[in-house]
Structure formats: structure tokens, C-alpha cells
Backbone as JSON Lines, residues from 0, in Angstrom:
{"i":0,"aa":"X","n":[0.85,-1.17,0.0],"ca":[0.0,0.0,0.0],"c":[0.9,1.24,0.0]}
{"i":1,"aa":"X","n":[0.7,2.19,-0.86],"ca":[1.37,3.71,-0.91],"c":[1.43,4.19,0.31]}
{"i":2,"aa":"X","n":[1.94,5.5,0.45],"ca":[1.69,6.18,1.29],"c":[0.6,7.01,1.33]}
{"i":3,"aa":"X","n":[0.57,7.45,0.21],"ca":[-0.66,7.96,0.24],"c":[-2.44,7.19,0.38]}
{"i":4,"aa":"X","n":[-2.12,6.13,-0.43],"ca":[-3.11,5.51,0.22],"c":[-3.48,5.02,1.53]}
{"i":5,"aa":"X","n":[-2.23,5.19,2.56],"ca":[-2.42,4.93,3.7],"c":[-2.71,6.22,4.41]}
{"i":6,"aa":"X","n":[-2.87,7.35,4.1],"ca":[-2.58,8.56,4.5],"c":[-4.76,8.87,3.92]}
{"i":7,"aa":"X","n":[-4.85,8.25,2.86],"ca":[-6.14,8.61,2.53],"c":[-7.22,7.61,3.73]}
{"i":8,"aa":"X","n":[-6.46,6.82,4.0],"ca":[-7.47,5.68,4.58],"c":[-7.65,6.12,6.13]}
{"i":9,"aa":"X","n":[-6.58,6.62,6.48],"ca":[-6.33,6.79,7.86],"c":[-7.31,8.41,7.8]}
{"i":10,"aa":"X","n":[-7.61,9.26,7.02],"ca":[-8.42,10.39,7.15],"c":[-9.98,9.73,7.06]}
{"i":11,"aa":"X","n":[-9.75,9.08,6.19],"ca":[-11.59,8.3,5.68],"c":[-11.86,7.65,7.86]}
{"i":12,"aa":"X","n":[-10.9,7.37,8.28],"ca":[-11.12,6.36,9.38],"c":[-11.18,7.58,10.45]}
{"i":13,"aa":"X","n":[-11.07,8.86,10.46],"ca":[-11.25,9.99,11.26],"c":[-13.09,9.93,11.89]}
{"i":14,"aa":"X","n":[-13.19,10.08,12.67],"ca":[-14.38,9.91,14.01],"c":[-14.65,11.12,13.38]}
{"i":15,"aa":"X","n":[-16.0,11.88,13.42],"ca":[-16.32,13.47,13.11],"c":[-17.53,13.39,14.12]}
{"i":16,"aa":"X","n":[-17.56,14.51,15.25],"ca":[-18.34,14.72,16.05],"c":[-19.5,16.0,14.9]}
{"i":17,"aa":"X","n":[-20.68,15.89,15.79],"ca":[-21.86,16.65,14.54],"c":[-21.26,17.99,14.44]}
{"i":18,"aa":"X","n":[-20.82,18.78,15.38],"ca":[-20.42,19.67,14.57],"c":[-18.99,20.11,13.49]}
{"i":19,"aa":"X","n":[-18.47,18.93,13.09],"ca":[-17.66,18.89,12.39],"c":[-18.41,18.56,11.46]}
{"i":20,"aa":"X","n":[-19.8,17.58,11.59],"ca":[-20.25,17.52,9.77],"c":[-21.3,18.68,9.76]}
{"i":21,"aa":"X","n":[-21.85,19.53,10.48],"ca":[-22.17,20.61,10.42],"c":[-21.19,21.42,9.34]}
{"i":22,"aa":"X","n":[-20.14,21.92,9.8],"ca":[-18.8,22.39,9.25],"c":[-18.88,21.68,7.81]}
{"i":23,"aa":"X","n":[-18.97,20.38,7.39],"ca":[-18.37,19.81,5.95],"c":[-19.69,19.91,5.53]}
{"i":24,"aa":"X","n":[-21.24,19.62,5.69],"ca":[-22.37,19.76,4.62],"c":[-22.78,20.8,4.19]}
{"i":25,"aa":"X","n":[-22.66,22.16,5.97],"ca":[-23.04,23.12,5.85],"c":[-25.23,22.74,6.27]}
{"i":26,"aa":"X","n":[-25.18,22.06,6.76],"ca":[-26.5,21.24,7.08],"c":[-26.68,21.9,8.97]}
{"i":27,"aa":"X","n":[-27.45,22.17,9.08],"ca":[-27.6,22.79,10.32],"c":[-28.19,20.86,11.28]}
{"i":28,"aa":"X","n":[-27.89,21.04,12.8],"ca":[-27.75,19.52,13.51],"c":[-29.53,19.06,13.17]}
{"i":29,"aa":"X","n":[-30.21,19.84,13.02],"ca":[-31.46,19.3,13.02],"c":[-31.86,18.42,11.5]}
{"i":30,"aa":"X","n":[-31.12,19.11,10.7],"ca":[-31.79,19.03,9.04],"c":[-30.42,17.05,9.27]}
{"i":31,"aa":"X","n":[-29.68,17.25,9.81],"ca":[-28.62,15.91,9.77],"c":[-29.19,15.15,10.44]}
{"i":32,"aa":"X","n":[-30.08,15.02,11.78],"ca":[-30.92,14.25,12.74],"c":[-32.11,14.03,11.99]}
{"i":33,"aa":"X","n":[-32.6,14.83,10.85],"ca":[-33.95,14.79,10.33],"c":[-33.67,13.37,9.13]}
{"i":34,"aa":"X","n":[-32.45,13.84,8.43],"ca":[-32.22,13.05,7.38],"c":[-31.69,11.43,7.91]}
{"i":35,"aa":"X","n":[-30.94,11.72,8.87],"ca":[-30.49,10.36,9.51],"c":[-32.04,9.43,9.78]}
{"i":36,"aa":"X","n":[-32.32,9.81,10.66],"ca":[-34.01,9.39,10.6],"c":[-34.76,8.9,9.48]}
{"i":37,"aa":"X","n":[-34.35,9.99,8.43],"ca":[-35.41,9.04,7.25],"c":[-34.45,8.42,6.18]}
{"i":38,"aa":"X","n":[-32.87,8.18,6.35],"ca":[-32.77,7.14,5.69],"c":[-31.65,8.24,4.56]}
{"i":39,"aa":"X","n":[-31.99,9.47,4.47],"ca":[-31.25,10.2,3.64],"c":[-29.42,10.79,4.28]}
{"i":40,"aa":"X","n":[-29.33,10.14,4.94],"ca":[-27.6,10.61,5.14],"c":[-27.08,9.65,6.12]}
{"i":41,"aa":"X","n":[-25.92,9.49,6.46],"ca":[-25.39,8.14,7.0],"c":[-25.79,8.21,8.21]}
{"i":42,"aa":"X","n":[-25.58,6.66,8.91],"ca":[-26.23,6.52,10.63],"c":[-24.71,7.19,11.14]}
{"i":43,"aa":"X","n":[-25.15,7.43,12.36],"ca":[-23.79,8.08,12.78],"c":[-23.33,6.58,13.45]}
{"i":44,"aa":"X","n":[-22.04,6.2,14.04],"ca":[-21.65,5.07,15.13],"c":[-22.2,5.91,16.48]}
{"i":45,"aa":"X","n":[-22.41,5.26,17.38],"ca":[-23.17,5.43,18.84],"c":[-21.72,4.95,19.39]}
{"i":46,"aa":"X","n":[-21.16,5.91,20.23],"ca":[-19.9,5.5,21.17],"c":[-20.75,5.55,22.27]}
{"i":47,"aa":"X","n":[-21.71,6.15,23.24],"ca":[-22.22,6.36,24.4],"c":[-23.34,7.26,24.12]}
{"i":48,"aa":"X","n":[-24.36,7.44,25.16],"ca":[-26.01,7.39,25.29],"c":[-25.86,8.9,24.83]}
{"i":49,"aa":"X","n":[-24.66,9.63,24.87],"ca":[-24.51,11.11,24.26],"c":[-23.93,11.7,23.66]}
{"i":50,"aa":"X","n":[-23.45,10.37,22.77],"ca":[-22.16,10.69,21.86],"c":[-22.3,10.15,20.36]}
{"i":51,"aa":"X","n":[-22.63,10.65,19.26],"ca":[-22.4,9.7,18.11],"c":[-21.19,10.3,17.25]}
{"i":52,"aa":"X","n":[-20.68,10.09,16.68],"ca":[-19.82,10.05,15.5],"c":[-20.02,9.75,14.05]}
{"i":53,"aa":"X","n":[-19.48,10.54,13.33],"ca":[-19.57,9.89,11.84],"c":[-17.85,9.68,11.07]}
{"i":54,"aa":"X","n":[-17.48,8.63,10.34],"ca":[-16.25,8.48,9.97],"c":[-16.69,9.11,8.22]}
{"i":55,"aa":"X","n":[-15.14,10.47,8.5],"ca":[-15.1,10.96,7.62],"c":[-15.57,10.44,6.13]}
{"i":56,"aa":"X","n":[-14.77,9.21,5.93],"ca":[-15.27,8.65,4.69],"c":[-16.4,8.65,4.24]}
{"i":57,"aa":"X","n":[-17.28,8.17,5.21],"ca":[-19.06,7.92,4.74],"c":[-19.37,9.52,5.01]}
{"i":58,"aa":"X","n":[-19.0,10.48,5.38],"ca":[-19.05,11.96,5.07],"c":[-19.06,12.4,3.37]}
{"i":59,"aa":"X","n":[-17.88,12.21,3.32],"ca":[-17.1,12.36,2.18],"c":[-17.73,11.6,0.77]}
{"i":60,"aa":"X","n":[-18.33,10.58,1.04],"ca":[-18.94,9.5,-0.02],"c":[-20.14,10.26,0.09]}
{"i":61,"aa":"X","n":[-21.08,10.8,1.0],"ca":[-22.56,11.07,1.16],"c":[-22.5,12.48,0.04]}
{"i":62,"aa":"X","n":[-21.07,12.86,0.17],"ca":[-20.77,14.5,-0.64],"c":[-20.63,14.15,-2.09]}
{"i":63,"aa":"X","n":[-20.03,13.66,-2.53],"ca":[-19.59,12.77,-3.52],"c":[-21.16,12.63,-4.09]}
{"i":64,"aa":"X","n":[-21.62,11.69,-3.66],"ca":[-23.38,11.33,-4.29],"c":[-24.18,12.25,-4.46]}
{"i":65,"aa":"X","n":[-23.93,13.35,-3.52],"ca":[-25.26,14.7,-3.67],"c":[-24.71,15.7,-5.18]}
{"i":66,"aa":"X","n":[-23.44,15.28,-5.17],"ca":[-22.66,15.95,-6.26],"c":[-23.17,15.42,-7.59]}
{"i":67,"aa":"X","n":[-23.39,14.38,-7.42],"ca":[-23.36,13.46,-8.42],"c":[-24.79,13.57,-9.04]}
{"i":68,"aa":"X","n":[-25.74,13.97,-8.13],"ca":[-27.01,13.82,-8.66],"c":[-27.41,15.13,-8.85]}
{"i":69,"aa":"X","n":[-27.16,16.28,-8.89],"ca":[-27.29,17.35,-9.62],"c":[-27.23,17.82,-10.97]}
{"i":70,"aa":"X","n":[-28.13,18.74,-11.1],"ca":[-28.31,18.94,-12.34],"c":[-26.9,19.43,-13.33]}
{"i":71,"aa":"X","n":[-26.8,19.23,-14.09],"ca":[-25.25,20.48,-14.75],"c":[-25.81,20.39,-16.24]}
{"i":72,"aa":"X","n":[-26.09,21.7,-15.89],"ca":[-26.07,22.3,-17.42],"c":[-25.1,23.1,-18.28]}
């Protein structure tokens, strides 16, 4: 494995507390709790009864897809 591919994997494997994906969607915590709920953006991991996390990657992939399905004219 490269370095860089080890360098990409080890960021994809980064923990992101909500307001860090606040920060990367630009999605305010409610509209990310709304969508988690119905299925439209990733589950977060549950570390404890007040803690969830999301790993950058499935961040990064959820960005990737919304990109993807836009219009371009």
C-alpha cells in the first residue's frame, strides 16, 4: 500500500463529532438528525447514550453522491 493511500485511509477512518459535519455539509444539527431518521444521510456510530460520531469517509462519499445527482447544465 502507498503512502498515500495509507494517508487517505487513515483520514476516511477519522471519528467526526456533529459539529464537524455541520462544518463539511453546511447542514444545520437538526436538518442531519432529520435526514439520519429518514434514511437520507449516513447513521452516525453510537460511542455512548450522548455521543455519536460519523467516519469521515461515509461523510465524504454522502458529498460525492449529492454531487453526483445534480443537475449540470
Amino acid at each position: 500500500m502507498t503512502q498515500e493511500a495509507k494517508s487517505t485511509r487513515v483520514v476516511d477512518d477519522q471519528l467526526l463529532r456533529i459539529s464537524d459535519v455541520v462544518s463539511l455539509t453546511t447542514l444545520s444539527k437538526s436538518s442531519i438528525k432529520l435526514w439520519v431518521a429518514t434514511g437520507r444521510f449516513p447513521r452516525p456510530i453510537n460511542i455512548s447514550k450522548t455521543l455519536n460520531v460519523w467516519r469521515m469517509g461515509e461523510i465524504r462519499r454522502w458529498i460525492s453522491e449529492m454531487e453526483g445527482g445534480r443537475d449540470h447544465d
